[in-house]
C-alpha positions as a Markdown table, in Angstrom:
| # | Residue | x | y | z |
|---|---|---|---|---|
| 1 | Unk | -2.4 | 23.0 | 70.0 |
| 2 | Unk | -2.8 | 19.8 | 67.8 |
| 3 | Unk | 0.0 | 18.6 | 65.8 |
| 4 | Unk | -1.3 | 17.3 | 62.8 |
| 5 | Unk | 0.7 | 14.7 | 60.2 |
| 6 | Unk | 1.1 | 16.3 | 56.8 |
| 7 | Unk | -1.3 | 14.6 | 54.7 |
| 8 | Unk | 1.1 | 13.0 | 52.2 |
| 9 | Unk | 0.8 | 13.8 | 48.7 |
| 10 | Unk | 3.9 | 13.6 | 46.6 |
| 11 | Unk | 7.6 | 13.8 | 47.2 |
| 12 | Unk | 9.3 | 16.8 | 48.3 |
| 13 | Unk | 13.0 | 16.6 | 46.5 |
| 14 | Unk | 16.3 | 18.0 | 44.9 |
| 15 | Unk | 15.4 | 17.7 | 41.6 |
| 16 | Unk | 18.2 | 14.8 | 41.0 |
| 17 | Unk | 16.9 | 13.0 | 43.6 |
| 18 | Unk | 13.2 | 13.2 | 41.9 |
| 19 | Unk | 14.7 | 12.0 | 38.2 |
| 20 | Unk | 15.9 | 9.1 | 40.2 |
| 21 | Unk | 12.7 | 8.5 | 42.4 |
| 22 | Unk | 10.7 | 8.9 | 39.6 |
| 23 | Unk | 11.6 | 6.7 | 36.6 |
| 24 | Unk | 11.6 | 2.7 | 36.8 |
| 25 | Unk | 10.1 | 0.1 | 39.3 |
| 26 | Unk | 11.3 | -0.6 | 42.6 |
| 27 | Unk | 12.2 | -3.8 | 44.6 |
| 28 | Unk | 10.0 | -3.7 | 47.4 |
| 29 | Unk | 10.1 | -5.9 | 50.2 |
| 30 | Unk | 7.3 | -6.1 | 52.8 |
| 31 | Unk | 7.7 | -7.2 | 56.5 |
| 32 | Unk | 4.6 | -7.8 | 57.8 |
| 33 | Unk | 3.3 | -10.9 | 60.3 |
| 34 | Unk | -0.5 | -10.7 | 58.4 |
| 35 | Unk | -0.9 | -11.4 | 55.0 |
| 36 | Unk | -3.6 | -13.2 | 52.7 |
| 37 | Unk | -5.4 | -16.2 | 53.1 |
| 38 | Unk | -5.9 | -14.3 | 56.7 |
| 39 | Unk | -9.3 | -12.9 | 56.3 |
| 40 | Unk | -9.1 | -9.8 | 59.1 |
| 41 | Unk | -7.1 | -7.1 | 60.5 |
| 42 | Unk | -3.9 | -5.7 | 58.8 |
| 43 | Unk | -4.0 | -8.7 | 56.2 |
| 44 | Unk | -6.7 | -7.7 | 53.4 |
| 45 | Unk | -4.7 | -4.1 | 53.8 |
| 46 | Unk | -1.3 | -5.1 | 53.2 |
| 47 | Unk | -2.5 | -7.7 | 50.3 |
| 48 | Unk | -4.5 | -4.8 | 48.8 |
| 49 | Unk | -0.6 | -2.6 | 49.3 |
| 50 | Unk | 1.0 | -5.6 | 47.8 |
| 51 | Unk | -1.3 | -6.2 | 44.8 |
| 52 | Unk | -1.8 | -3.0 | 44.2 |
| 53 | Unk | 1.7 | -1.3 | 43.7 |
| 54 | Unk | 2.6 | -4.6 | 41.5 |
| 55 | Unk | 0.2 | -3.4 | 39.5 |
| 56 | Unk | 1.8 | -0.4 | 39.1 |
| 57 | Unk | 4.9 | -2.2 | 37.8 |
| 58 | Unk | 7.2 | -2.6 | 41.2 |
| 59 | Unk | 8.5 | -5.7 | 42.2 |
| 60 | Unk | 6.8 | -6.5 | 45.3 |
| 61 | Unk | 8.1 | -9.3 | 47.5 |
| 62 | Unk | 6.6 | -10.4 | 50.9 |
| 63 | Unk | 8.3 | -11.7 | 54.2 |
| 64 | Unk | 5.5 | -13.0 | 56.3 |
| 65 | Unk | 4.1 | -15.2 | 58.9 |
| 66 | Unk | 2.4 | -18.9 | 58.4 |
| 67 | Unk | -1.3 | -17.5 | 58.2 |
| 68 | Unk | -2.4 | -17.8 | 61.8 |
| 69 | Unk | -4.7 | -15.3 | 62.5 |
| 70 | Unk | -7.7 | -14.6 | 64.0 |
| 71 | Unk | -7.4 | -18.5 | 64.1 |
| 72 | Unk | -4.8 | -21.4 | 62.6 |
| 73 | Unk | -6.9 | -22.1 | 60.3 |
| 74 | Unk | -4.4 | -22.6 | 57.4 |
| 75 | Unk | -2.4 | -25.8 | 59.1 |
| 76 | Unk | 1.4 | -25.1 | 60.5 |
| 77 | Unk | 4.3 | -25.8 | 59.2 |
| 78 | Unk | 7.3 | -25.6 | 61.2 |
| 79 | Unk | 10.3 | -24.8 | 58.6 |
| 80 | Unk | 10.0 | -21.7 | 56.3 |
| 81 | Unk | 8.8 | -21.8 | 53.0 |
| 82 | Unk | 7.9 | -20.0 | 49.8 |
| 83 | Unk | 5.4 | -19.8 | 47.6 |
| 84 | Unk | 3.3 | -17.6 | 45.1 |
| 85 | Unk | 0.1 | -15.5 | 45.9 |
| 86 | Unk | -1.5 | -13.0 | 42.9 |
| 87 | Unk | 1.8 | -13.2 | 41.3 |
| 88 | Unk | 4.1 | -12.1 | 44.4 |
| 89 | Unk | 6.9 | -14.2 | 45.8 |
| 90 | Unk | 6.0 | -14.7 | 49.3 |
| 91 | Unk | 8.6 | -16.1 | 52.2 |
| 92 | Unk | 6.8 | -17.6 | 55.2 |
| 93 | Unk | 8.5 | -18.1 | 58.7 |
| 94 | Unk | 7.3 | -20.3 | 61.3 |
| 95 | Unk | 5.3 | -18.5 | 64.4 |
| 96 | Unk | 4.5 | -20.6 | 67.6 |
| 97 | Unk | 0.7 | -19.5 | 67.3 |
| 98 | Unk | -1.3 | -18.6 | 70.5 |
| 99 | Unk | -2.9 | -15.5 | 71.6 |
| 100 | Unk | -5.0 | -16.8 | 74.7 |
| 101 | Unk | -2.9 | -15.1 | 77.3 |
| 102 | Unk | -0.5 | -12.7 | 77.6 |
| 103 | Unk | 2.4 | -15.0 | 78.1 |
| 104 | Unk | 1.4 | -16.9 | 74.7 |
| 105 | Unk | 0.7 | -13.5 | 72.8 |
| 106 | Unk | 4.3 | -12.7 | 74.1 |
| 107 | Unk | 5.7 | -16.0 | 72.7 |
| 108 | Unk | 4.4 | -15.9 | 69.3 |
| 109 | Unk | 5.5 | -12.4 | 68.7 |
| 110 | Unk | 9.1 | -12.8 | 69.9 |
| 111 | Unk | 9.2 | -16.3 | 68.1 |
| 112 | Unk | 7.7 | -14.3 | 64.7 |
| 113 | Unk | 10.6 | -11.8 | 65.2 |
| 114 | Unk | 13.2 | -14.3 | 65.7 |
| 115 | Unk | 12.3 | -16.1 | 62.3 |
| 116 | Unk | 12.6 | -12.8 | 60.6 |
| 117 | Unk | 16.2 | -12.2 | 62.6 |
| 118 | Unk | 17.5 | -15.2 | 61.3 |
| 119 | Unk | 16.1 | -15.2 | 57.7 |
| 120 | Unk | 17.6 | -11.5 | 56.9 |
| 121 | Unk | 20.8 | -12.2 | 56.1 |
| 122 | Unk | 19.3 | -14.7 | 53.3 |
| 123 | Unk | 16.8 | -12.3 | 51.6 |
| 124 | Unk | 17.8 | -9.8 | 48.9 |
| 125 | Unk | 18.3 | -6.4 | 49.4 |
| 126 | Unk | 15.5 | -4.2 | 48.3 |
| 127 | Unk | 15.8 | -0.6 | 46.8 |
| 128 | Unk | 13.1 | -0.1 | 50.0 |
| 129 | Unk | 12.0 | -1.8 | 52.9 |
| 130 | Unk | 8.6 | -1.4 | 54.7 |
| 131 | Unk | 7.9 | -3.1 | 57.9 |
| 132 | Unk | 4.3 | -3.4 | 59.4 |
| 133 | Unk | 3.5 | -2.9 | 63.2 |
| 134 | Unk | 2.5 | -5.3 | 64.7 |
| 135 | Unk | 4.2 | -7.6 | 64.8 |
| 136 | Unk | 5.7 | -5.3 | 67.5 |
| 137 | Unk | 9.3 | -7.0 | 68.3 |
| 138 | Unk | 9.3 | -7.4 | 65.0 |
| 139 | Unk | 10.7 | -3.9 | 64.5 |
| 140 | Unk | 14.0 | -5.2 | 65.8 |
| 141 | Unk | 15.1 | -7.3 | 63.1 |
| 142 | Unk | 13.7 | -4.6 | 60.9 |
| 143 | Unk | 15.7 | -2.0 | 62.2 |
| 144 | Unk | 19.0 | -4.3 | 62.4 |
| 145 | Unk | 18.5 | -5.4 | 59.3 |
| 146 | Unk | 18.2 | -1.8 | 57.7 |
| 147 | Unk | 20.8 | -0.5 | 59.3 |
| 148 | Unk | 23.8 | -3.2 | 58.8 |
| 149 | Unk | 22.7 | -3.6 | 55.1 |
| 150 | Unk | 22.1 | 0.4 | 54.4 |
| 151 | Unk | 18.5 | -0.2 | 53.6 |
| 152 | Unk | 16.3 | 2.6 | 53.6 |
| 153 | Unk | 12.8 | 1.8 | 54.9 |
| 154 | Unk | 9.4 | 3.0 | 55.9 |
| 155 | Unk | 8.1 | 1.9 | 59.3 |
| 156 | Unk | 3.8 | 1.4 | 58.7 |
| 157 | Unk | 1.8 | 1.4 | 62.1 |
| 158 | Unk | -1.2 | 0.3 | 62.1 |
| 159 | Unk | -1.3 | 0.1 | 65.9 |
| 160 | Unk | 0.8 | 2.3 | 68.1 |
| 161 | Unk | 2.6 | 0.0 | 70.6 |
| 162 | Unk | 3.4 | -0.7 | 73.7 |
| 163 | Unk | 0.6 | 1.4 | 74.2 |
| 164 | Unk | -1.9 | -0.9 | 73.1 |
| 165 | Unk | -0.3 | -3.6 | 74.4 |
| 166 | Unk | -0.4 | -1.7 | 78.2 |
| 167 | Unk | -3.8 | -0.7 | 77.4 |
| 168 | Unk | -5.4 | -4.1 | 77.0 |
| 169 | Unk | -3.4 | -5.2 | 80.2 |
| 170 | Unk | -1.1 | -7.4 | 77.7 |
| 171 | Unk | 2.3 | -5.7 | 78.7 |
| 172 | Unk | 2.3 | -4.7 | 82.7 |
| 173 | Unk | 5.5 | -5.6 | 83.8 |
| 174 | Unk | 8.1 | -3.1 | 84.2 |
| 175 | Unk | 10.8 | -4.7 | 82.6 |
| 176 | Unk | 9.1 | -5.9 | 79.9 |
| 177 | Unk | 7.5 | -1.9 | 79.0 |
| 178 | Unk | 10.8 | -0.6 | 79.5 |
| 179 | Unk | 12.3 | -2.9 | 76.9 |
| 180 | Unk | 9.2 | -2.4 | 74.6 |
| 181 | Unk | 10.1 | 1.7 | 74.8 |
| 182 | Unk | 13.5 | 1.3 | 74.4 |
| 183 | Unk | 12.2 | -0.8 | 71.1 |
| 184 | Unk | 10.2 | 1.8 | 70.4 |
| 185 | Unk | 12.5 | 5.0 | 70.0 |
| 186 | Unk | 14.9 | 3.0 | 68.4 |
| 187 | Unk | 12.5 | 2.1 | 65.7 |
| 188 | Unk | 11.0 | 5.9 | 65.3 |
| 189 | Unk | 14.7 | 6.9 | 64.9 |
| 190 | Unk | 16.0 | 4.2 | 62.7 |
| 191 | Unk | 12.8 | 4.7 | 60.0 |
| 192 | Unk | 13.5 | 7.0 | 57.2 |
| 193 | Unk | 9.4 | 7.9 | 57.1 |
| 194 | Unk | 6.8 | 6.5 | 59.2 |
| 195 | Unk | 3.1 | 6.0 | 58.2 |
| 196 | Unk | 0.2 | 6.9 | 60.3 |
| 197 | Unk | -3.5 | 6.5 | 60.1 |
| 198 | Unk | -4.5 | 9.1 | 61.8 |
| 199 | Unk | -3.9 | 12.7 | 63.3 |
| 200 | Unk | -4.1 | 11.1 | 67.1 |
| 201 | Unk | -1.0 | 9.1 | 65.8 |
| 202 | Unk | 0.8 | 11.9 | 65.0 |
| 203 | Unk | 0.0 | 13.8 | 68.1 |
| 204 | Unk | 1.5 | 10.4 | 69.7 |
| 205 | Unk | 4.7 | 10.4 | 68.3 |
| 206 | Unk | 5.6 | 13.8 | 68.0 |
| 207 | Unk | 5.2 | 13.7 | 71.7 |
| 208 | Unk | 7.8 | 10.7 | 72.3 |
| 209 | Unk | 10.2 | 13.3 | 70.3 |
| 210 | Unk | 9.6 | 12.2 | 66.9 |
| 211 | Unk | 10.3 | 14.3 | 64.3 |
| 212 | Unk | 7.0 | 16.0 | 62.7 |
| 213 | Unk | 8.8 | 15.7 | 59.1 |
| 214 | Unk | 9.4 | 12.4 | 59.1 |
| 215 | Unk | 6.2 | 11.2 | 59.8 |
| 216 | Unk | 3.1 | 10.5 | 56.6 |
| 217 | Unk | -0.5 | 9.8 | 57.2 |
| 218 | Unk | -1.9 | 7.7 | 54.5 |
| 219 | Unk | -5.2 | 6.6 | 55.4 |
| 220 | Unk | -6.5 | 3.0 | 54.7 |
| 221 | Unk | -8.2 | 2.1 | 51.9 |
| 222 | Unk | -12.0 | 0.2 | 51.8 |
| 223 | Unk | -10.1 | -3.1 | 51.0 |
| 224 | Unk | -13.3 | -4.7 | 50.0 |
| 225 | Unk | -15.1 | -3.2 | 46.8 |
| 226 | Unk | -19.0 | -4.0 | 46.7 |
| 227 | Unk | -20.2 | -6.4 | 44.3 |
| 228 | Unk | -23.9 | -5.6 | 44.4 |
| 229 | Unk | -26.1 | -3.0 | 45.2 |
| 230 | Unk | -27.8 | -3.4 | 48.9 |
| 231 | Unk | -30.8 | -4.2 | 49.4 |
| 232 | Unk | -31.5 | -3.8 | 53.2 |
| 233 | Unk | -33.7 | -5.8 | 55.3 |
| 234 | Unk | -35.6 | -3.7 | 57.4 |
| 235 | Unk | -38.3 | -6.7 | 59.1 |
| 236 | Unk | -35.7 | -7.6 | 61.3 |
| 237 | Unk | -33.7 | -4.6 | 61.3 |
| 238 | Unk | -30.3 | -6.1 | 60.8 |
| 239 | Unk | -27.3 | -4.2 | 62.4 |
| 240 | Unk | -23.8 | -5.9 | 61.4 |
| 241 | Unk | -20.7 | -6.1 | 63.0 |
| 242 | Unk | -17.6 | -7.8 | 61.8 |
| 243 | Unk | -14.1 | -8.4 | 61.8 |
| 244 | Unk | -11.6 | -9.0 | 64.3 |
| 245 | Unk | -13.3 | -9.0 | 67.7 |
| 246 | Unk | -10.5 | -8.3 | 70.5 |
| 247 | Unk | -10.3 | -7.0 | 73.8 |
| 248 | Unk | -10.0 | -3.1 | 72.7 |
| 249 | Unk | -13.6 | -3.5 | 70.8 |
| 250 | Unk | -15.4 | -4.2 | 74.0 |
| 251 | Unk | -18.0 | -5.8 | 72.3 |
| 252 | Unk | -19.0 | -7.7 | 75.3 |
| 253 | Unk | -20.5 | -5.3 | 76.9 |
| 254 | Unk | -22.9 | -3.9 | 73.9 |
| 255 | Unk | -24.0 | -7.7 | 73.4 |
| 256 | Unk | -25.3 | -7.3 | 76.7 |
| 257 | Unk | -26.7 | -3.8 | 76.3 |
| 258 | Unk | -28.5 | -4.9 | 73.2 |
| 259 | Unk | -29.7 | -8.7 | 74.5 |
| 260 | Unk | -31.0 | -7.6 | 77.7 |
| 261 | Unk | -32.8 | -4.1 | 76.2 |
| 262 | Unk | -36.7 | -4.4 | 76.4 |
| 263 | Unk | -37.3 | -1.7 | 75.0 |
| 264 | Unk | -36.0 | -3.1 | 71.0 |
| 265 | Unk | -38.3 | -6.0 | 70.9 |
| 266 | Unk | -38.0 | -8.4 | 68.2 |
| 267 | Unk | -37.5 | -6.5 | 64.8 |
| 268 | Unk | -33.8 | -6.1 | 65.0 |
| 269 | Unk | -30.6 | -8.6 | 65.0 |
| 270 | Unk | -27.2 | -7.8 | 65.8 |
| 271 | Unk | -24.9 | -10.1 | 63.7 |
| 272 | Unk | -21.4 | -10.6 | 64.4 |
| 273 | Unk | -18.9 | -12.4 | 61.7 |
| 274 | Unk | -15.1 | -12.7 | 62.4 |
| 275 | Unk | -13.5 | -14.2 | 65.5 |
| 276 | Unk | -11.0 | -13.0 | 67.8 |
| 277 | Unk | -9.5 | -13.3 | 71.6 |
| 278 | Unk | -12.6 | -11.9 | 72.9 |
| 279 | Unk | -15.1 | -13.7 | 70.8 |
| 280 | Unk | -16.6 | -16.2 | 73.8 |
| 281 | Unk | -16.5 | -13.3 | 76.0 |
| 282 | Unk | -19.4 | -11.5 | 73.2 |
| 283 | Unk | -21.1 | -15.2 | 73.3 |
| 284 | Unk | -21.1 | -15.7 | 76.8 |
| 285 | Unk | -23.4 | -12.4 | 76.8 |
| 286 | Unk | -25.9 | -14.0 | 74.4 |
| 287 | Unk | -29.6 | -15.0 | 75.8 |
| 288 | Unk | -31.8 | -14.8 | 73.2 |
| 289 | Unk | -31.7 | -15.1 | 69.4 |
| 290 | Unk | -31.5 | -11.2 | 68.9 |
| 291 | Unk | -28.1 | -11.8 | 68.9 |
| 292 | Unk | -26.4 | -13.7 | 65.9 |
| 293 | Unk | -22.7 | -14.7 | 66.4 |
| 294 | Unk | -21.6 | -16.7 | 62.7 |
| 295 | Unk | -17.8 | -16.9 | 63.4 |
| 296 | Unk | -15.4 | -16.0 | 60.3 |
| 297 | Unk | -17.3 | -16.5 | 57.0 |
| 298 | Unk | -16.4 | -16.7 | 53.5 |
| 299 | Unk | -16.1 | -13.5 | 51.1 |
| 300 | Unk | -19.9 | -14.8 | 49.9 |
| 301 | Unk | -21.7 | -14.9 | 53.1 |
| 302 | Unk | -19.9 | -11.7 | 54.2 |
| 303 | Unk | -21.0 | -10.1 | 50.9 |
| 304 | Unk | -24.4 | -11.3 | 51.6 |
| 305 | Unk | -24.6 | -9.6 | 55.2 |
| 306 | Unk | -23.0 | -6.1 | 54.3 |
| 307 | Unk | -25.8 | -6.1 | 51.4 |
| 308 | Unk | -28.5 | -7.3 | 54.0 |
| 309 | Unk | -27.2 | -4.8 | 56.6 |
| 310 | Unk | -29.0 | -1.8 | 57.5 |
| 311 | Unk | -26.5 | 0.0 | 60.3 |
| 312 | Unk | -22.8 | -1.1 | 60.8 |
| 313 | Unk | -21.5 | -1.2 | 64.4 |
| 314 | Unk | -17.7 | -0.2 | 64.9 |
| 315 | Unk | -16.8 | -0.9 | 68.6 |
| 316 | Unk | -13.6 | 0.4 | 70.0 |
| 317 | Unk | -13.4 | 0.6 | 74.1 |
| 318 | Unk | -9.2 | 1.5 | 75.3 |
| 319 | Unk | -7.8 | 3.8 | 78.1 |
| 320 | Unk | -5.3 | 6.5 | 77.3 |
| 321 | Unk | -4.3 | 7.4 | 74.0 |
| 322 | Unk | -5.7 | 6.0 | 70.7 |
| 323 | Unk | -3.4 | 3.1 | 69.1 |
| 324 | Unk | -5.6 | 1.6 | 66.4 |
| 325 | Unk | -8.0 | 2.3 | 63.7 |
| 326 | Unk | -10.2 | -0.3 | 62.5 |
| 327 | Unk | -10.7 | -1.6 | 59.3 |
| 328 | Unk | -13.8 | -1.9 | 59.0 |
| 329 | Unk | -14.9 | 1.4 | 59.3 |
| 330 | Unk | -13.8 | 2.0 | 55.8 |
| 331 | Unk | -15.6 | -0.8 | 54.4 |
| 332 | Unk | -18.6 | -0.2 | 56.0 |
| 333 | Unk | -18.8 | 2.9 | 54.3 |
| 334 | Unk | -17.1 | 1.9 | 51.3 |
| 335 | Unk | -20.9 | 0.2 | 51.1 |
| 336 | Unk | -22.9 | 2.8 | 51.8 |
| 337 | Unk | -23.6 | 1.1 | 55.3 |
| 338 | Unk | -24.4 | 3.9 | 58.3 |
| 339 | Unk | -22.0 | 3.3 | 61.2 |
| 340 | Unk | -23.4 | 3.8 | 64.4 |
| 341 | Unk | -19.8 | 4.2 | 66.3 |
| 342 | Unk | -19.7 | 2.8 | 70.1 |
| 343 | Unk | -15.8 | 4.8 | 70.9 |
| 344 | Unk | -14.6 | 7.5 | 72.6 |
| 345 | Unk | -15.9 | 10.5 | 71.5 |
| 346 | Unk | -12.6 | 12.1 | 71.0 |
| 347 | Unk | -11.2 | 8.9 | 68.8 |
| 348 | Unk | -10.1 | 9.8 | 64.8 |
| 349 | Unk | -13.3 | 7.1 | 63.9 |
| 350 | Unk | -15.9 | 9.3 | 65.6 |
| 351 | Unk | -14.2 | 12.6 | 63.9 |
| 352 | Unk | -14.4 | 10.7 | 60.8 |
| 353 | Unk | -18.0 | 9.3 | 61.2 |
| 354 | Unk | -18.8 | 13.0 | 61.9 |
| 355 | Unk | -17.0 | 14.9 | 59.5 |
| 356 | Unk | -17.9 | 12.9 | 56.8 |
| 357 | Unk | -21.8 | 12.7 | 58.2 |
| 358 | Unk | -21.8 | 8.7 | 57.5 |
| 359 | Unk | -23.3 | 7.9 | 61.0 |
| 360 | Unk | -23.8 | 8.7 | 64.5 |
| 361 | Unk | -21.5 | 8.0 | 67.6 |
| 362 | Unk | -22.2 | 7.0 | 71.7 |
| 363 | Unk | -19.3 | 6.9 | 73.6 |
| 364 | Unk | -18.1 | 3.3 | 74.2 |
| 365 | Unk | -17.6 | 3.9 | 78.2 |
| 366 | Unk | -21.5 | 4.1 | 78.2 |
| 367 | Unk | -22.6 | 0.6 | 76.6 |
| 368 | Unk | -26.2 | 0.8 | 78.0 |
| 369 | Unk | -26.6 | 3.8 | 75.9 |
| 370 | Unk | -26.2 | 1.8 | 73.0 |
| 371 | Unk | -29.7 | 0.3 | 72.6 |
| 372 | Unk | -31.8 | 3.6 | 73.3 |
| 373 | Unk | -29.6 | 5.1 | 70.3 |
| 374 | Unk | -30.7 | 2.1 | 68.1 |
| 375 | Unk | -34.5 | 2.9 | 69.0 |
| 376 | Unk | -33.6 | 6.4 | 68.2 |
| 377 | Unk | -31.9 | 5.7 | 64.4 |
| 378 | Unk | -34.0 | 2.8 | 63.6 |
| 379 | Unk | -37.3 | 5.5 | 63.6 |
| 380 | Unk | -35.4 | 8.1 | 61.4 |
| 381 | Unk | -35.8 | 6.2 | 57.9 |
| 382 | Unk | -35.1 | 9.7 | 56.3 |
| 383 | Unk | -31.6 | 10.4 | 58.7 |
| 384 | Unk | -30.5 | 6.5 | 57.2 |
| 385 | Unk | -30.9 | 7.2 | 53.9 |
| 386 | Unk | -28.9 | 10.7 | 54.2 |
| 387 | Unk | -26.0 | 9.0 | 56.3 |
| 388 | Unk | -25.9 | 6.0 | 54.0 |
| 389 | Unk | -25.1 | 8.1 | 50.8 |
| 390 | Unk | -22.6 | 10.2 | 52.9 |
| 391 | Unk | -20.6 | 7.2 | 54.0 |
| 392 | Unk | -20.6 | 6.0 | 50.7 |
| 393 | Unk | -19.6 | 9.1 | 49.0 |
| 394 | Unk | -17.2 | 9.9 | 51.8 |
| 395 | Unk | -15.3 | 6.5 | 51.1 |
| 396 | Unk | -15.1 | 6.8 | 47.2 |
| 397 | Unk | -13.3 | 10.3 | 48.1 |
| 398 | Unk | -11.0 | 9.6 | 50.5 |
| 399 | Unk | -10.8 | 5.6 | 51.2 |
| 400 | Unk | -10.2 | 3.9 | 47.7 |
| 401 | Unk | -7.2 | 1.3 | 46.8 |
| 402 | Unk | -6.0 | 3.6 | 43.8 |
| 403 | Unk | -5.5 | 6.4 | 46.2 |
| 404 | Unk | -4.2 | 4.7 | 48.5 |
| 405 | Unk | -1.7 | 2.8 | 46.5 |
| 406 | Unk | -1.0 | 6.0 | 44.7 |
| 407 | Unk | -0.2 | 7.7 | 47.7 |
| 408 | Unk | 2.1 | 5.1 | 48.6 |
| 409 | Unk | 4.0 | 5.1 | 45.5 |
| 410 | Unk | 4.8 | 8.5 | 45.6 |
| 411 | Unk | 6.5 | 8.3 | 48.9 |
| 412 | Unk | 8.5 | 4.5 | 48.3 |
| 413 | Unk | 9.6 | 6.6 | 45.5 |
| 414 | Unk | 11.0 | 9.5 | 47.9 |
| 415 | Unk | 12.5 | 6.9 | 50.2 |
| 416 | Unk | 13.8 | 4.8 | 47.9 |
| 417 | Unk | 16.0 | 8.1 | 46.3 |
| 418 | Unk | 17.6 | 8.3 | 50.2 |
| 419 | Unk | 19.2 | 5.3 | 49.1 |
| 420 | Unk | 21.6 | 7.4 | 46.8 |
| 421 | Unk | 23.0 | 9.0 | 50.2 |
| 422 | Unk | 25.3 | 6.6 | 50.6 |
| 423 | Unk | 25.4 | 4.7 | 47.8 |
């Protein structure tokens, strides 16, 4: 039977307990390796979080990384420092930055959490903490931290690892996953609440023994909001894919699908904007100018292209169970873009793209399906038009910052009232 997460929607307390959760702001604090200027991935989410539940009136601080990713783009600095962002007080630790092999993925994590290990002891301590994964070994200093200074804290995965990390062929060596699920319990056990994206998460968890009531699923918000309305060019057909392009998108193998097909002809163009570890895998599949590869953008050109756009692809190619949900699924939709969805048929973003009728999915183990199912949408004007008002409705119901933030409120609020346990 599935176990699914219960969909979190207020606090569930003594009614002392809910007086004190529910009057005042809070400190929060916010561990995370992926903040703003960083233009993919978990950043724009946890800058919308940290903006957003300011706004509500908490005091939000932010323990992060020197912006790094998908690319060091931001200069390096090799002594922490602090600085302001949108009105939040921001600390940033030094990371040794590569992500080229495993060994160097390895060595910027472990060098991430040891920067957080030996800040702790100087940062204040919050009424609640929440720490992002990944950074993975970053949970360590998290839970050490928590527990020698009675904090209580949420634990917010975005990706469920090590199994990601075995997945992608990062993590192999038998020491090294042992230690990684010995990490792991001891962070499920240590967090007060954990936040999920999705039902397959849950499933997850609850299967490594964690308790089913300790664990939330707040879905992420759209963190980009449209500025215009789209106007989409259909003379070439253009098909958009963007964001963070790693080795679990397997986008590799749909550039060559869609370079190679005869059968589109010249009236279509897949572009690709962001960058990623895979990225000159993608380009090395390019032969002809079908195929448009334009690196990380700024917000204008990106604006541009999602208003250009006629389809949006979201790739997502893993073995074993699901450990990650991306992002741009919910802007896509968020934009009224149609998502043609290369995954596994069984993933919570082709039950999403179907429940919510925004698109159409191929599974992602098939990659030379992927152009004949482009013939096939392209000739169904009427089918685009219907899937791009459902994505777009589907989004303002279910993906928007103030639900989001809302949603997250409610439960800082219930975790911050565990705080009186002890106290």
């Amino acid at each position: 039977m599935a176990v699914r997460a219960r969909r979190f929607d207020g606090p569930r307390l003594s009614a002392t307990m809910h007086r004190a959760a529910a009057t005042g702001p809070l400190h929060i604090q916010l561990w995370t390796c992926y903040f703003d200027p960083e233009p993919t991935g978990i950043a724009p989410v946890c800058t919308v979080w940290a903006d957003g539940l300011r706004a509500l009136g908490h005091f939000v601080e932010v323990i992060a990384a020197h912006p790094h990713y998908p690319e060091p783009r931001w200069g390096r600095r090799l002594l922490p420092y602090r600085e302001s962002l949108h009105g939040i007080p921001l600390t940033r630790l030094p990371i040794w930055i590569g992500r080229d092999t495993p060994r160097q993925r390895i060595r910027q994590e472990l060098t991430f959490a040891s920067a957080q290990l030996a800040a702790a002891p100087w940062l204040r301590r919050p009424d609640v903490l929440v720490a992002v994964s990944p950074s993975f070994p970053a949970l360590l200093p998290a839970v050490l931290n928590t527990r020698f200074r009675n904090i209580p804290w949420i634990l917010w995965l975005h990706d469920i690892l090590p199994d990601g990390a075995q997945s992608t062929g990062l993590v192999n060596g038998s020491t090294v996953l042992r230690l990684s699920r010995e990490l792991e319990r001891a962070a499920y056990r240590a967090a007060d609440r954990i936040v999920v994206l999705s039902d397959a998460f849950t499933q997850n968890l609850v299967s490594k023994g964690v308790e089913r009531d300790k664990i939330r699923l707040i879905d992420n918000p759209a963190t980009r909001t449209p500025r215009r309305a789209r106007t989409p060019e259909t003379d070439p057909t253009r098909i958009l894919s963007m964001g963070n392009i790693g080795l679990s998108q397997g986008l590799a193998s749909l550039v060559r699908a869609f370079d190679r097909s005869p059968e589109l002809g010249e009236d279509v163009r897949l572009v690709i904007t962001g960058h990623g570890v895979a990225a000159k895998d993608a380009r090395a599949e390019i032969v002809t100018p079908r195929v448009q590869m334009l690196g990380l953008v700024d917000d204008e050109r990106l604006e541009h292209e999602l208003t250009r756009a006629m389809l949006g692809l979201v790739s997502q190619r893993y073995e074993g169970d699901e450990f990650n949900i991306p992002s741009k699924l919910m802007n896509f939709m968020a934009y009224g873009l149609p998502v043609v969805a290369a995954v596994n048929p069984a993933s919570e973003v082709a039950r999403i793209v179907e429940r919510a009728g925004a698109g159409w999915v191929i599974d992602s183990s098939r990659p030379d399906e992927f152009p004949a199912k482009l013939i096939e949408v392209m000739r169904d004007r009427a089918g685009i038009e219907y899937r791009s008002a459902a994505s777009r409705t589907f989004a303002q119901r279910n993906f928007t910052q103030e639900r989001f933030v809302k949603r997250f409120d409610r439960l800082l609020r219930e975790v911050a009232a565990l705080g009186d346990r002890v106290c």
